[in-house]
LUMVO-700006 format. One line per field, with one value per residue: residue in three letters; z, x, y of N, C-alpha, C, O in turn. Coordinates in nm, 4 decimals, always signed. Layout:
N
residuo = (ALA, ...)
nup = (Z, ...)
neast = (X, ...)
nnorth = (Y, ...)
caup = (Z, ...)
caeast = (X, ...)
canorth = (Y, ...)
cup = (Z, ...)
ceast = (X, ...)
cnorth = (Y, ...)
oup = (Z, ...)
oeast = (X, ...)
onorth = (Y, ...)
This chain:
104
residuo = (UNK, UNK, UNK, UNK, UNK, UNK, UNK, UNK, UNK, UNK, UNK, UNK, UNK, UNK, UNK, UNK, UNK, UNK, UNK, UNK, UNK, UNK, UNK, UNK, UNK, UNK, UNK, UNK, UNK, UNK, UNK, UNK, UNK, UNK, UNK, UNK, UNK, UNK, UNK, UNK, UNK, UNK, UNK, UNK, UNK, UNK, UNK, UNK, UNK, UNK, UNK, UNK, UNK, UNK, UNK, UNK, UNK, UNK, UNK, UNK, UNK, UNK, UNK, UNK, UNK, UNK, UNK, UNK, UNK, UNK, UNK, UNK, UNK, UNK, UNK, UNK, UNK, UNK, UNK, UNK, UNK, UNK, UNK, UNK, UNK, UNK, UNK, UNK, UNK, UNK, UNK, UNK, UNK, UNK, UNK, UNK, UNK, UNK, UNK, UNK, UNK, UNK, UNK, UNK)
nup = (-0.5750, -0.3690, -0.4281, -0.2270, -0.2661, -0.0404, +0.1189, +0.4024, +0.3694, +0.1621, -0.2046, -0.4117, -0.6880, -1.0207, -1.1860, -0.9639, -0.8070, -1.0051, -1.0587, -0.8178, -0.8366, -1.0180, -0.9325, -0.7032, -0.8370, -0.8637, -0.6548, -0.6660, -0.7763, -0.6445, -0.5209, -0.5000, -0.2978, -0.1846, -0.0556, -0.0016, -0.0166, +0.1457, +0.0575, +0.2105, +0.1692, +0.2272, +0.2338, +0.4434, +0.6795, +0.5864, +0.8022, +0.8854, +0.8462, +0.7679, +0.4608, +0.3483, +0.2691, +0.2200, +0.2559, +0.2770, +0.3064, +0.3170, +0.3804, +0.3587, +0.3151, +0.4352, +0.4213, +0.7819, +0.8644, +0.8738, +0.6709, +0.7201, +0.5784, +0.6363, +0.4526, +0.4312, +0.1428, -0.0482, -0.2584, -0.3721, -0.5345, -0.5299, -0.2303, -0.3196, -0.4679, -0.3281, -0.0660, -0.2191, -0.2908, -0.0787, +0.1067, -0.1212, -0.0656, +0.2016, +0.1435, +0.0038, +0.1667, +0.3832, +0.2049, +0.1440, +0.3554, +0.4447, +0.2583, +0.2996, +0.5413, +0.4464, +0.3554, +0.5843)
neast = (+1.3746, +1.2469, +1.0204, +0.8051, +0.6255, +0.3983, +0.2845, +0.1223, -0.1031, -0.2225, -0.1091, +0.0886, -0.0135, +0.1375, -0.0202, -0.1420, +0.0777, +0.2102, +0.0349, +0.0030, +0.2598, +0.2544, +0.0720, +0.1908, +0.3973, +0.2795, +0.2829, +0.5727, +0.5951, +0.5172, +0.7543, +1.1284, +1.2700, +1.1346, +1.2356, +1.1624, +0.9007, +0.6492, +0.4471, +0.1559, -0.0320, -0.3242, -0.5774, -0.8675, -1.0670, -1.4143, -1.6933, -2.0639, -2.1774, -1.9850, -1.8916, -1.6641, -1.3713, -1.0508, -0.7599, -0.5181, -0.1870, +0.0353, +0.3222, +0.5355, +0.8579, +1.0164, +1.2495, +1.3229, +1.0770, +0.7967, +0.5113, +0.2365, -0.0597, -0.3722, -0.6211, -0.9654, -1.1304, -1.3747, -1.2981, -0.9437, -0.7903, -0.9807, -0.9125, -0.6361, -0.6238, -0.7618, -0.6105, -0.3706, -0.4798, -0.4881, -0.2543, -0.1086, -0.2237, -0.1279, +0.1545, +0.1682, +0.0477, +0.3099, +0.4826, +0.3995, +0.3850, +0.6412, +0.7864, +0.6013, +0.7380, +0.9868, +0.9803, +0.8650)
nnorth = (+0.2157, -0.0182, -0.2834, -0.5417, -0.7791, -1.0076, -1.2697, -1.4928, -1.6196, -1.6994, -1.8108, -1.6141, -1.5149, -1.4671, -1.2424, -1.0942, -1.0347, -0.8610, -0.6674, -0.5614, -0.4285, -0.2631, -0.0794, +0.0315, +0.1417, +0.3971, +0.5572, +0.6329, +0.8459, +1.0905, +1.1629, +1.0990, +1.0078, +0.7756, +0.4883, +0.1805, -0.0379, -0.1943, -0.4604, -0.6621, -0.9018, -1.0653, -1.3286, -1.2902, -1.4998, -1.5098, -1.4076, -1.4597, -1.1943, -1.0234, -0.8605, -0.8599, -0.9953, -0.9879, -0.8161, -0.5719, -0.4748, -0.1685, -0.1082, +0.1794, +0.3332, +0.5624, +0.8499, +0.8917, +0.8316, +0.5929, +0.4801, +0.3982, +0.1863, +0.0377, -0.1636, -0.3006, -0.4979, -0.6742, -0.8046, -0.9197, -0.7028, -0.5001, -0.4374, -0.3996, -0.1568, +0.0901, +0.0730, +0.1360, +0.4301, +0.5539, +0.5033, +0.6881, +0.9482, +0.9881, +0.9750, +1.2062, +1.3988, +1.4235, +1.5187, +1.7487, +1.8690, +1.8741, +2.0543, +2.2867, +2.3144, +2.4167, +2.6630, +2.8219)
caup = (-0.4954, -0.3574, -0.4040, -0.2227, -0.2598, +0.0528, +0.1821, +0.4821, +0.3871, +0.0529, -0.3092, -0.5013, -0.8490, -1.0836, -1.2182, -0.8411, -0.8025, -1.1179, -1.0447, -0.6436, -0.8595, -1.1135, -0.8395, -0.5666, -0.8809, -0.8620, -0.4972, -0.6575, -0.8587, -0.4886, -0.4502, -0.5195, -0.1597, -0.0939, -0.0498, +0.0094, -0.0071, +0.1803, +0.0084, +0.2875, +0.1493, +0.3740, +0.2907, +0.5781, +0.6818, +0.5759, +0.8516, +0.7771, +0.8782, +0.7126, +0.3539, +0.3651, +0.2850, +0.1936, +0.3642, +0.2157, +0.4465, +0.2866, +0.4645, +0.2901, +0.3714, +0.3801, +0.5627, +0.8784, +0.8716, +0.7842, +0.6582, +0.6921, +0.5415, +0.6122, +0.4553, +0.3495, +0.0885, -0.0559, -0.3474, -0.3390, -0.5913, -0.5024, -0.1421, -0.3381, -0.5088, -0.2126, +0.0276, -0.2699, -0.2985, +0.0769, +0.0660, -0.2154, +0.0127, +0.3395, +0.1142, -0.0539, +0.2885, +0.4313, +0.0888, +0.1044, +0.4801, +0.4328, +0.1644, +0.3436, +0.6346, +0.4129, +0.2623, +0.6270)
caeast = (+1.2586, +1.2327, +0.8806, +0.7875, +0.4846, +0.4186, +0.1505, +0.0862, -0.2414, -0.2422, -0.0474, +0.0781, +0.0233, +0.2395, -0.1021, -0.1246, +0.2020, +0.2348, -0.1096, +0.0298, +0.3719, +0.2099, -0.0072, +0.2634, +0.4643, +0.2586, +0.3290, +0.6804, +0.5609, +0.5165, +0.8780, +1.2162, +1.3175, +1.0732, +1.3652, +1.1535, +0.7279, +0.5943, +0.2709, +0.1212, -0.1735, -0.4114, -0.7400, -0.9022, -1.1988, -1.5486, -1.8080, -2.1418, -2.2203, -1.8641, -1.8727, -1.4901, -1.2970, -0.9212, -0.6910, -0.3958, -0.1297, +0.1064, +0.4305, +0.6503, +0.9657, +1.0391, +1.3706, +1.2511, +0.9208, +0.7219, +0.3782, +0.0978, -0.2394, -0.4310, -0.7496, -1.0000, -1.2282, -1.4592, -1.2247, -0.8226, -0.7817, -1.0301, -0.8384, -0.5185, -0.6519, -0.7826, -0.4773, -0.2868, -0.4893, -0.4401, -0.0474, -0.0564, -0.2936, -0.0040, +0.2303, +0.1253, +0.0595, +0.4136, +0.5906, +0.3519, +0.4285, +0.8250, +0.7603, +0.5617, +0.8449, +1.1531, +0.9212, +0.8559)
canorth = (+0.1806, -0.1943, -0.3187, -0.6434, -0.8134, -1.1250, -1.2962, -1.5772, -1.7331, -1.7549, -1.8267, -1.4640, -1.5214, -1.3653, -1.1613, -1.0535, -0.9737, -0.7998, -0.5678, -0.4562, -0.3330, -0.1716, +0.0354, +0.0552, +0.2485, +0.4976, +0.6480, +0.6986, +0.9896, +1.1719, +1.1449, +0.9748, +0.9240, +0.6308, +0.3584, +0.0302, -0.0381, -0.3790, -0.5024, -0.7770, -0.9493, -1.1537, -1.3795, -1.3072, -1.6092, -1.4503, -1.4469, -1.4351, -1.0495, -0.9450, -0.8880, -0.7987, -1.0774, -0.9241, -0.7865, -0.5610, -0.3963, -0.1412, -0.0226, +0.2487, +0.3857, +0.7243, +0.9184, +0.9449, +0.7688, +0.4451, +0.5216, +0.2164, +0.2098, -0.1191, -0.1761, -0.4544, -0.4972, -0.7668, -0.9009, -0.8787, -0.6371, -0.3659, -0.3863, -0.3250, +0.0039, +0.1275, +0.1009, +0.2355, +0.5601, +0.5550, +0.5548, +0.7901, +1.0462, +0.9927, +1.0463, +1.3675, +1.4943, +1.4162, +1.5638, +1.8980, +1.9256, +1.9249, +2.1911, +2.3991, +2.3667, +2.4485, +2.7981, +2.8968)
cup = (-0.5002, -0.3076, -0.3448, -0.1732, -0.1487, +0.1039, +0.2483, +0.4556, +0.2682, -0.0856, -0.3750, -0.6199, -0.8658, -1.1294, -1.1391, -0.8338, -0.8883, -1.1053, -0.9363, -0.7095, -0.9653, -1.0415, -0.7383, -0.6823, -0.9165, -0.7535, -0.5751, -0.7613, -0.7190, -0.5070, -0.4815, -0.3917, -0.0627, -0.1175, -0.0384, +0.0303, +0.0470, +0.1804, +0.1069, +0.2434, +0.2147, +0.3171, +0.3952, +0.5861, +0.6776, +0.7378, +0.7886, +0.7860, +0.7819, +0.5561, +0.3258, +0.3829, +0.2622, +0.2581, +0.3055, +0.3226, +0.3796, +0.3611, +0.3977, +0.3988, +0.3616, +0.4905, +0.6533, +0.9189, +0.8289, +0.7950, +0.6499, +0.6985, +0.5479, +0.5513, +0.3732, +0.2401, +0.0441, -0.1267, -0.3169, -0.4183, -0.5938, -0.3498, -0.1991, -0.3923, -0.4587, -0.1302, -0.0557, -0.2834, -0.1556, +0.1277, +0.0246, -0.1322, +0.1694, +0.2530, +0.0738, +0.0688, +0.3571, +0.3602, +0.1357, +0.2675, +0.5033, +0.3148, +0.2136, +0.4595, +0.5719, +0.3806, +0.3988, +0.6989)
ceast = (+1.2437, +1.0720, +0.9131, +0.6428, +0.4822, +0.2882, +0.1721, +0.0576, -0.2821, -0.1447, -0.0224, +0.0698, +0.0828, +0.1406, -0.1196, -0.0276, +0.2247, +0.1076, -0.0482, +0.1317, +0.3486, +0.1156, +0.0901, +0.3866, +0.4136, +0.2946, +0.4763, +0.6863, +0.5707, +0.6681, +0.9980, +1.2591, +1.2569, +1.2325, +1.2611, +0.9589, +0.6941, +0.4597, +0.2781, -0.0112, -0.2340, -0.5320, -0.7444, -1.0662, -1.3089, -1.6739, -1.9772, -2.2133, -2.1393, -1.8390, -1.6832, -1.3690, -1.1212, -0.8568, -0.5466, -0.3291, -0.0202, +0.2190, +0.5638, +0.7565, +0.9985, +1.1739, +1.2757, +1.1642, +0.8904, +0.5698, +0.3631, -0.0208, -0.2624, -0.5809, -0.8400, -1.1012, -1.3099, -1.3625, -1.0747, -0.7899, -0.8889, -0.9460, -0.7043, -0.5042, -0.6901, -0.6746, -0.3949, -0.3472, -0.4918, -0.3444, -0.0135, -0.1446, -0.1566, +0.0851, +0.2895, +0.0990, +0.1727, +0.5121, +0.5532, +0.4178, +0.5892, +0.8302, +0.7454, +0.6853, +0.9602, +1.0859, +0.9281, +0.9738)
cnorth = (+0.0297, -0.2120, -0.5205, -0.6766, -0.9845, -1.1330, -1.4247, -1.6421, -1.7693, -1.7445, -1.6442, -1.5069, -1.4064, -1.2149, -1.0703, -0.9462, -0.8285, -0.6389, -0.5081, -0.3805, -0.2568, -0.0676, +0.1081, +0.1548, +0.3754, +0.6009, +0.7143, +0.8480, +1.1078, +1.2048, +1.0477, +0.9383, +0.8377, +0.5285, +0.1820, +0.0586, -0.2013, -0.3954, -0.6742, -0.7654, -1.0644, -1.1788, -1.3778, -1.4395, -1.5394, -1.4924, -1.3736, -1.2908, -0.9733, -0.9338, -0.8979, -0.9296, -1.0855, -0.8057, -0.7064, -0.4336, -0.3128, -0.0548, +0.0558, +0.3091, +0.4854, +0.7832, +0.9825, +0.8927, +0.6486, +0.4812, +0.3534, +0.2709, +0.0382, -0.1075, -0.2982, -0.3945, -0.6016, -0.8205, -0.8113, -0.7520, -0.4751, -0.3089, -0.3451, -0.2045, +0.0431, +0.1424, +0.2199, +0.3914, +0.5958, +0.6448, +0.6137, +0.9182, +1.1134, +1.0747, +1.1795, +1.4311, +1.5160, +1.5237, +1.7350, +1.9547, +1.9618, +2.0505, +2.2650, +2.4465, +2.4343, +2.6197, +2.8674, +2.9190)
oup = (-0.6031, -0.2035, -0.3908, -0.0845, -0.1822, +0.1270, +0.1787, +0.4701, +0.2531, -0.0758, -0.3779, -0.6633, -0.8005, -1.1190, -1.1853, -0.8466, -0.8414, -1.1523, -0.9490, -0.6741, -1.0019, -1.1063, -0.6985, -0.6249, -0.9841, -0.7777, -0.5534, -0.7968, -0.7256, -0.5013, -0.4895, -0.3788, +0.0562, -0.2133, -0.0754, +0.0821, -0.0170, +0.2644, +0.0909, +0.2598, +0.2515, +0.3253, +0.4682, +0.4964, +0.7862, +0.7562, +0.7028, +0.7217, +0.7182, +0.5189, +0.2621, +0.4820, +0.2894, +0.3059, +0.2864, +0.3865, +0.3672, +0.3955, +0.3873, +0.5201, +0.2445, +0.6107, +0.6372, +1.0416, +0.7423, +0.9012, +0.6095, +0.7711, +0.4919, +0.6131, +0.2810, +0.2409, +0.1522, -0.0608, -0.2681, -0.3366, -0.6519, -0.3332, -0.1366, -0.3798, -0.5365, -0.1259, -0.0172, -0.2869, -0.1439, +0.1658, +0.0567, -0.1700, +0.2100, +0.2639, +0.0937, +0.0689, +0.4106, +0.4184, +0.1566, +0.2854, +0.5657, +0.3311, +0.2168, +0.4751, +0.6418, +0.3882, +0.3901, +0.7684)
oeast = (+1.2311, +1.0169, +0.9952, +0.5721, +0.5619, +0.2055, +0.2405, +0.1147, -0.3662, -0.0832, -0.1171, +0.1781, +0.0941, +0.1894, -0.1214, -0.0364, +0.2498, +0.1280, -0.0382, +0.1331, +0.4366, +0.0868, +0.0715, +0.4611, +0.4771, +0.3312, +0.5006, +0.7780, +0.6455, +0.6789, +0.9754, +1.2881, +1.2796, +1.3098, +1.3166, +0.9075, +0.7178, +0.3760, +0.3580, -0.0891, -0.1624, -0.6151, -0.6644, -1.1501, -1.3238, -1.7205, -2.0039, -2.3179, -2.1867, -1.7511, -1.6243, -1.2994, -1.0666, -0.9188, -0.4541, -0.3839, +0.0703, +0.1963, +0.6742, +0.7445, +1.0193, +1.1839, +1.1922, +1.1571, +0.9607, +0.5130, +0.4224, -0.0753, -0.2011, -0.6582, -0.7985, -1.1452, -1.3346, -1.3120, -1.0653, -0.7482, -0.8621, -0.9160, -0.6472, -0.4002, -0.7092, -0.6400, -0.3609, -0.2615, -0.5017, -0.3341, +0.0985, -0.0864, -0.1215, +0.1020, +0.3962, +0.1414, +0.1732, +0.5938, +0.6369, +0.4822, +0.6383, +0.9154, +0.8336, +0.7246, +1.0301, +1.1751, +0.9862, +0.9856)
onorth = (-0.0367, -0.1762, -0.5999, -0.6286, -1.0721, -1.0448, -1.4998, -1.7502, -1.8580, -1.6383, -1.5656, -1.5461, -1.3026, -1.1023, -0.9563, -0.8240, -0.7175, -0.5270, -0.3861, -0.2626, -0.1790, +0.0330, +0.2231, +0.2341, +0.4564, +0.7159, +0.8330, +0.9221, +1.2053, +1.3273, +0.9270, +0.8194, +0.8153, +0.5306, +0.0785, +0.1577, -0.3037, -0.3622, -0.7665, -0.6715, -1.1575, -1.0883, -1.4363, -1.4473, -1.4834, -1.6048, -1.2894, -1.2817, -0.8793, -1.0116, -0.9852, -0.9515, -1.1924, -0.7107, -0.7853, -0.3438, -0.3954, +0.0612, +0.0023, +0.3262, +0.5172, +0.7588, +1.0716, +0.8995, +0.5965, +0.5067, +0.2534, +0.3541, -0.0527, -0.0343, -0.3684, -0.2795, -0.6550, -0.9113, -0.6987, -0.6699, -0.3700, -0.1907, -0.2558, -0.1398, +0.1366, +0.2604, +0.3318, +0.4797, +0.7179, +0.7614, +0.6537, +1.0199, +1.2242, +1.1961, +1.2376, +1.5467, +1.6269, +1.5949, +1.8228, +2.0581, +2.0558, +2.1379, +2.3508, +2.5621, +2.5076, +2.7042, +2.9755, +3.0200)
């Protein structure tokens, strides 16, 4: 499984970094035939209505498919545990649905 963590608009620290691949190894419990996960992180510019200043975009790979969950939240790190229980929700629905196909 190839994790990559990238961002546009702002610096990844290693702490960063290190937090999206320690969440993004959880999805691989679902499944060994994820092949590749793309963590896109985004400050987005605050206006003053929008509490929601982060921005995290996750794109997995699956035979056959590319799941994406985007979602924001106020600080970077609550948007990255959020997307990830996201990704891990897709995924568990994709896995159970090829199951249920091979049974009927």
């Amino acid at each position: 499984m190839n994790i990559t963590v990238q961002s546009k608009t702002l610096e990844v620290t290693d702490a960063l970094r290190a937090f999206c691949e320690k969440q993004a190894l959880k999805i691989g419990r679902f499944g060994k035939k994820i092949s590749k996960i793309n963590i896109h992180i985004e400050n987005v510019e605050r206006k003053k209505n929008d509490p929601n200043s982060a921005s995290v975009l996750y794109s997995v790979d699956i035979p056959g498919q590319v799941l994406v969950v985007k979602r924001k939240a106020v600080n970077m790190y609550d948007a990255v545990v959020d997307a990830t229980n996201g990704i891990m929700r897709q995924v568990r629905k994709t896995k159970e649905k090829r199951i249920d196909k091979k049974r009927n």
